[in-house]
N, C-alpha and C positions, 0 to 999 in steps of 0.2 A: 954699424947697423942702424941706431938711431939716427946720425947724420941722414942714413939712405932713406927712412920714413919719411924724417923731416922734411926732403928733399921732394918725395912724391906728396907728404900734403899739401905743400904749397905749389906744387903746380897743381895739385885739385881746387885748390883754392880760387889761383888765377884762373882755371878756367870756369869756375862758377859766376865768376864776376864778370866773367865775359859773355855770360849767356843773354840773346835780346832781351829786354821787359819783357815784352807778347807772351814768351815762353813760361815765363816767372809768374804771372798774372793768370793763365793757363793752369796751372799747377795750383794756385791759389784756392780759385775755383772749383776745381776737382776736390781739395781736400773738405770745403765745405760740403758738398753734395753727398762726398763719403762721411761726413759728421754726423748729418741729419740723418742720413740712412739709420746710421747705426743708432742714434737713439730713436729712430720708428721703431726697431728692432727689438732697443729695450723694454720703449713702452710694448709691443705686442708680447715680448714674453712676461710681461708682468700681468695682463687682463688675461692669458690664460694661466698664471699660476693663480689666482684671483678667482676662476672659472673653479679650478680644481678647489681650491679651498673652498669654495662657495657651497658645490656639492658634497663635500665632506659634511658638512653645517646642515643637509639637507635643503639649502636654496639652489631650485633647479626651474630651469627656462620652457616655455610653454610647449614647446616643442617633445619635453621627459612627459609629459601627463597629459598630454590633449590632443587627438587626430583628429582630421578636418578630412573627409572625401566626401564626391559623391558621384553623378550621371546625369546627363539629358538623353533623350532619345525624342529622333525624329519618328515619325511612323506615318505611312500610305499604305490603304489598303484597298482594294476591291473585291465586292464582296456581291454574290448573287446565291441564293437559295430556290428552290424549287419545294411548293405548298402542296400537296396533293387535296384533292375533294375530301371534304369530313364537316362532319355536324359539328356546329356550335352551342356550347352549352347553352349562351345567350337565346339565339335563336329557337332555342328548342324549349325554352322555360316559356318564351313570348309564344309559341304555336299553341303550348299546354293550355297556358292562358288565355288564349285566344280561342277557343274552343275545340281545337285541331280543324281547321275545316283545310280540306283541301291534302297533298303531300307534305312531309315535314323538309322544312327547309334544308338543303344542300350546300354547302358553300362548293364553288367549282376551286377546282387547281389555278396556280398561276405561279407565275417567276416573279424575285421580288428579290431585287439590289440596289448597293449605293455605291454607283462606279468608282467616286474617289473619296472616299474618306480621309482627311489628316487629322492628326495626333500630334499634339506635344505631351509629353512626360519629362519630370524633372522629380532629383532625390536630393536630399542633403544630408551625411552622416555625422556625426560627432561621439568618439568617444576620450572618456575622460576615467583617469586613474585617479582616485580620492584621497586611498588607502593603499598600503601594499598588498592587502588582497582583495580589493573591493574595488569593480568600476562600476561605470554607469554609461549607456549604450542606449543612443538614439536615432531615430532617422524620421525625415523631414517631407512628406512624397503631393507632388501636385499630378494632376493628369486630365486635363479637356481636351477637347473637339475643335478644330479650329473653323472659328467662324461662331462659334456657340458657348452659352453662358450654363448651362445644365447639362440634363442626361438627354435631353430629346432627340437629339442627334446619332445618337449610340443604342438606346434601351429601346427595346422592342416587346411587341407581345407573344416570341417566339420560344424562350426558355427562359427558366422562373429564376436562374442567378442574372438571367440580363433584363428584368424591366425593370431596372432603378439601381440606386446604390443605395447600401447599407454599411451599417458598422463597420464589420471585416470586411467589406470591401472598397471602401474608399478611399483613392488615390490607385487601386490597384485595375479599376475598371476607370473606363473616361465619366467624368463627372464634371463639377462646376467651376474646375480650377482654384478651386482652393488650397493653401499649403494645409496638411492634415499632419496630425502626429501619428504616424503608422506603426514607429518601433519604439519603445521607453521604457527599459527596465535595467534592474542595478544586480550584480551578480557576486558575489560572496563566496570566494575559491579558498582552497585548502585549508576548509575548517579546519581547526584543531588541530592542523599540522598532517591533515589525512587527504587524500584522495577525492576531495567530494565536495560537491558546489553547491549554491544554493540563488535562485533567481528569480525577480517577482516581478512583474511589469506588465506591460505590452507586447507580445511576444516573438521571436523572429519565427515565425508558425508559416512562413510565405515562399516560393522559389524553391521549395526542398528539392534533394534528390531524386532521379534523376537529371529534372528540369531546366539546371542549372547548364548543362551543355549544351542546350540549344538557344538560350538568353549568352552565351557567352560569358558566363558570371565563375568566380571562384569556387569550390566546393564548399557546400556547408560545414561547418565546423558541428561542434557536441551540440549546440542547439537546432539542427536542424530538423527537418520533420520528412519522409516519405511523400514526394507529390500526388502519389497515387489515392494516398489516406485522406492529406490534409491540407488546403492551403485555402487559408483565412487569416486574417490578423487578428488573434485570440488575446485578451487580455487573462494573464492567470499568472504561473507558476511551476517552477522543476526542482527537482533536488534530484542531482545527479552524481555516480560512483565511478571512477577512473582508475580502476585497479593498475600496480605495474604488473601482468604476465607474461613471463618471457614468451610463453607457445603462443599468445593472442595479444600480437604487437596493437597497441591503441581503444584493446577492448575498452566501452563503458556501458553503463547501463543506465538509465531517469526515467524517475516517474512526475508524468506532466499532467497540472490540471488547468482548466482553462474555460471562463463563464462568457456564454455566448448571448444570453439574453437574460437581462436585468429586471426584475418583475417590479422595482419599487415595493412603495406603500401600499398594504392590503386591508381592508376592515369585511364584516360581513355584507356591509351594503355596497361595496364596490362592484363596478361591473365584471371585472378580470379578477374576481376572487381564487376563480376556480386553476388562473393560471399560475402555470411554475416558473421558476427561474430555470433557463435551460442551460446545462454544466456539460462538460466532457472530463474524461479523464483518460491517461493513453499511458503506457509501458511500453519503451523504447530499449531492446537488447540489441548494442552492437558489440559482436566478439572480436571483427576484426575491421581496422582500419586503418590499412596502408594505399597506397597509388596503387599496387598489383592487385587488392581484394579490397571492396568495402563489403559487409554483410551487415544489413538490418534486419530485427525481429519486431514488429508491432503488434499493437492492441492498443480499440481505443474503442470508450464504449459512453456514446451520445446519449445523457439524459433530458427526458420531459422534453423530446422537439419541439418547436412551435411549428405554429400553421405556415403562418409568415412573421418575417422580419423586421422590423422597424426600417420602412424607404424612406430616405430623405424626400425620392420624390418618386414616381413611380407610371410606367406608361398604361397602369389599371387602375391609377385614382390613387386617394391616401390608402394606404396598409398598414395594418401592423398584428401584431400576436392577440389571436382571439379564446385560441385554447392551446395545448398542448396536445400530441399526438400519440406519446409511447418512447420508445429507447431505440435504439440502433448499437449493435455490435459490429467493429471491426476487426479483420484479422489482416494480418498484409506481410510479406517477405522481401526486398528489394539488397539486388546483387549489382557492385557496377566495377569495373574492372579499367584501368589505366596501361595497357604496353606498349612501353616506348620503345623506340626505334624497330620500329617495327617498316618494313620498306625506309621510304624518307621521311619518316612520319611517327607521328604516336598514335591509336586505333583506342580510342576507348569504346566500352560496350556497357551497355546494360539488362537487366529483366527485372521484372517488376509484377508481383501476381496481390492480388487480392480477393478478401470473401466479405461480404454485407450481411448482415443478418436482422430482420427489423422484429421489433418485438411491441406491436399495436397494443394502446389499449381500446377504450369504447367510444374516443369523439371524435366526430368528424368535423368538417369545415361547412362553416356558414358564411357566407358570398351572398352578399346585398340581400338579407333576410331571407334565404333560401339555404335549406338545408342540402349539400350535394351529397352527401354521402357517401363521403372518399375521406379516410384517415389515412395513415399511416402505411404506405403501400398496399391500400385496397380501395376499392368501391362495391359498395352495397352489404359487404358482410366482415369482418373482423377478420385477418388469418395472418400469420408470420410468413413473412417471405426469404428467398434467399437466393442474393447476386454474389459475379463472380467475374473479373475483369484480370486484362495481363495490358503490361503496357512493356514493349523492347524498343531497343534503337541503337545507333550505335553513330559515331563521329569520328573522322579521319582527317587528321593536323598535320596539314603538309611544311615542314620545318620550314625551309628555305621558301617557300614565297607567303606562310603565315597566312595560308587560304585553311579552313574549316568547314570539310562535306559531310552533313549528317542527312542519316535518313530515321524516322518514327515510327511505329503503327503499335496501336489502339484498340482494344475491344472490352465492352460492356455487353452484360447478357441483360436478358429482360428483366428481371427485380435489381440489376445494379442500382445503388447508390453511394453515394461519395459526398465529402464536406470539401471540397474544391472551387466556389464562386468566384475567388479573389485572382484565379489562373490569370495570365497574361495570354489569354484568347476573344478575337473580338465576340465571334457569333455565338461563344457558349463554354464552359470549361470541357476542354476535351478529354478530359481525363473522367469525366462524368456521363459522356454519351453512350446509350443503349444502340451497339451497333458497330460499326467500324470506324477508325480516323487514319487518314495517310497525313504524313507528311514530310517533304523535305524542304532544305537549306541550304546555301551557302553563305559563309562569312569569312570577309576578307578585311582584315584587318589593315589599318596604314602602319607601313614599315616606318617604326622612327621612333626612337627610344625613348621611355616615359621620363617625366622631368619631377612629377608629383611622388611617384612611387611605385616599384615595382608592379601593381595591377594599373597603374594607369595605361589606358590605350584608347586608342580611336577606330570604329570600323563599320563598314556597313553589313547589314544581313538581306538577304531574295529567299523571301521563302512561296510555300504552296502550302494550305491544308485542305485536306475535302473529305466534308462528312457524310457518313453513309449510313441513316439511321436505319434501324430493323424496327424500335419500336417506340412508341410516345414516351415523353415525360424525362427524358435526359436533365438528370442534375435537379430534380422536383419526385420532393417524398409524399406528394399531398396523390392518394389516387394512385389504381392501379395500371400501370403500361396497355398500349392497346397495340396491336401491330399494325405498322404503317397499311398493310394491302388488305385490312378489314376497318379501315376508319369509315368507308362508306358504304359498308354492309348494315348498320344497326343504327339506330339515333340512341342506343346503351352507349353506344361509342363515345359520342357528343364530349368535345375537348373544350375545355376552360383558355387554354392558350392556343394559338397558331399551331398547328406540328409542322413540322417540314419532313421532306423524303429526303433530303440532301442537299449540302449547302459549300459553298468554295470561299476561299480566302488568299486572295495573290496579294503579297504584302512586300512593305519594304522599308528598311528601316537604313538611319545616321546616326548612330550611338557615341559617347564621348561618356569613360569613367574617368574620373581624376581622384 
């Protein structure tokens, strides 16, 4: 049996020495390329055991603590409103003055658009994890007019949140191009090991609910706000509670305060002695909050309004806060609902009601040394008012070709009022008009899978709005409403701004989040 081995290793033998070089040299070769392999191999499993030790240790790569996203949007718009006949305050102070001789001046009607308007808007987000409960959340927002270094292009004398930008609204309306700090604040979750948050900053108070399905945006998380109530970029604060209940999957509850105007340094010989710092404060109930039900409860109740604003720059000259006006109470409900596969599609729906309630006190507004005698939703005499607004709509997401059909409508009654200037609407916030708003959309998104992160996407939107007012002063607390088809009955009437009877907006937008 040995013999037999011996016998077959040497002709294994002889034939290995008979094999060409070429072959041998061939073979050589290969075993080097599998050498090297295999210690690439070693080295990559040693920088991830190295990876995993690291984060044991608590050393972790920028990637564990830091997100980067943000959006551009292109935006065209065209835009025509229609002025009806009405007396001008101006005009009517100058006839007083002038002796009245003669009839008091009339302004006639007229059509007044800007066939093509362009838009760039750009955002940049950053957020960062500090602590284990503790981040900090910002965003970066530019927004001009192409072709223009200001608001001139944009701000008009036709409604009082569009002649200029202000505080809360800039980056959110077209301005000077500036990059602005819009969002910055740090948030402080499960104190004490409980349910409950805590957050101070700059506030994400912008894009609320509703709103968000027709911008094509995520839904607002716990810090959101109701569109209907509020959408301004508030500096202030929340402390919010996140019960686990089983019947009321996602309920929570916060209460938000947030300073809208700043009064500075006061003494007795100051000229603004008399003015306040203007505050809000709001209580937010949601019981429920899944994809099949959201339900929110609001209240939010506006202290010591001002007249006006602080405008960076303004199509009425310099402005800013001369007195305060009185309080404003909000009440507001909004219900929005997610069913999927509903046809080939998901059908979300919404409704949205709210009530205003103003609560004047005794000043009115002074305009170039003239007393007008208009506070706080009145002119000429002191009295509480009280609006009442519903905002529905609904959008249908067709899976397979990732097309999105929404339809809107709008209504504000005559003492409506709303804290909404910061909307993403060019001619006015629509969610503050006395009167009607239609609108629809389509958004078509590019099929093609995000590379940044699940929300990233690319797409376009065609929309329409068209407003139909019933009565003056849309989104302006200064002065009581007049109705549009008695503006040329009285020169009582005599309006401080343009009013319009109704106004269009064909727009179109190229959006990119990443």
């Amino acid at each position: 049996m040995n013999r037999k081995r011996a016998v077959l290793f040497s002709a294994i033998l002889v034939a290995a020495l008979a094999l060409p070089q070429g072959i041998l040299a061939a073979d050589e070769e290969i075993q080097k390329k599998v050498d090297a392999l295999s210690k690439e191999v070693q080295a990559l499993q040693q920088q991830v055991a190295q990876s995993k030790e690291g984060s044991k240790e608590g050393k972790k790569s920028i990637s564990d603590w830091l997100t980067i996203g943000g959006d551009y949007r292109f935006r065209v718009d065209s835009l025509s409103g229609k002025v009806p006949a009405y007396y001008g305050f101006a005009n009517i102070v100058g006839w007083q003055m002038g002796g009245m001789v003669g009839p008091p001046p009339l302004t006639q009607g007229e059509t007044v658009k800007n066939d093509l308007l362009y838009t760039n808007r750009f955002g940049l987000n950053l957020k960062a994890k500090a602590t284990r409960n503790v981040t900090f959340t910002s965003r970066l927002l530019m927004y001009k007019a192409f072709g223009n270094g200001d608001t001139a292009a944009t701000s008009g004398n036709f409604f009082a949140d569009r002649i200029g930008v202000f505080d809360g609204t800039q980056g959110h309306v077209p301005g000077d191009g500036k990059l602005t700090v819009d969002q910055a604040y740090a948030t402080w979750s499960n104190i004490l090991d409980a349910p409950v948050w805590f957050s101070v900053g700059r506030r994400p108070s912008t894009g609320g609910i509703p709103s968000h399905l027709r911008q094509n945006d995520e839904k607002p998380g716990v810090a959101g706000i109701p569109a209907l109530l509020v959408d301004y970029a508030f500096d202030g604060m929340t402390l919010g509670w996140a019960p686990d209940i089983e019947a009321l999957p996602g309920a929570y509850a916060k209460l938000c305060y947030g300073r809208g105007f700043e009064n500075g340094f006061v003494s007795p010989s100051s000229a603004n002695n008399g003015l306040k710092d203007t505050d809000m404060l709001g209580v937010s109930v949601v019981p429920y909050d899944t994809d099949r039900l959201y339900l929110d409860f609001q209240y939010n109740r506006g202290m010591n309004i001002f007249d006006f604003p602080v405008f960076a720059s303004s199509s009425l000259g310099p402005l800013s806060p001369n007195t305060d006006l009185g309080n404003i109470d909000w009440y507001g409900v909004t219900a929005l609902s997610t069913l999927k596969k509903t046809g080939p599609g998901t059908l979300n729906v919404f409704a949205s009601a709210a009530l205003s309630k103003s609560h004047p006190n005794q000043n009115t507004v002074v305009f170039g040394g003239v007393d007008t005698g208009a506070g706080l939703m009145h002119s000429g005499s002191k009295e509480s008012t009280t609006g009442n607004a519903f905002y529905v709509g609904a959008r249908y997401d067709v899976t397979s070709t990732r097309t999105k059909i929404g339809a809107e409508f709008n209504h504000g009654s005559k003492n409506w009022i709303t804290f909404t200037p910061a909307a993403d609407d060019i001619w006015t916030s629509k969610l503050g008009a006395r009167g009607n708003v239609y609108e629809l959309y389509v958004i078509q998104e590019i099929n093609a899978a995000p590379v940044s992160s699940h929300i990233a996407k690319a797409f376009f939107r065609f929309g329409f709005q068209y407003y139909d007012f019933d009565y003056t002063g849309s989104n302006n607390w200064v002065g009581a409403p007049v109705k549009i088809s008695d503006l040329s009955a009285s020169t009582l009437n005599a309006q401080m701004l343009t009013p319009l009877k109704n106004a269009r907006d064909l727009y179109a937008t190229m959006e990119v989040k990443f």
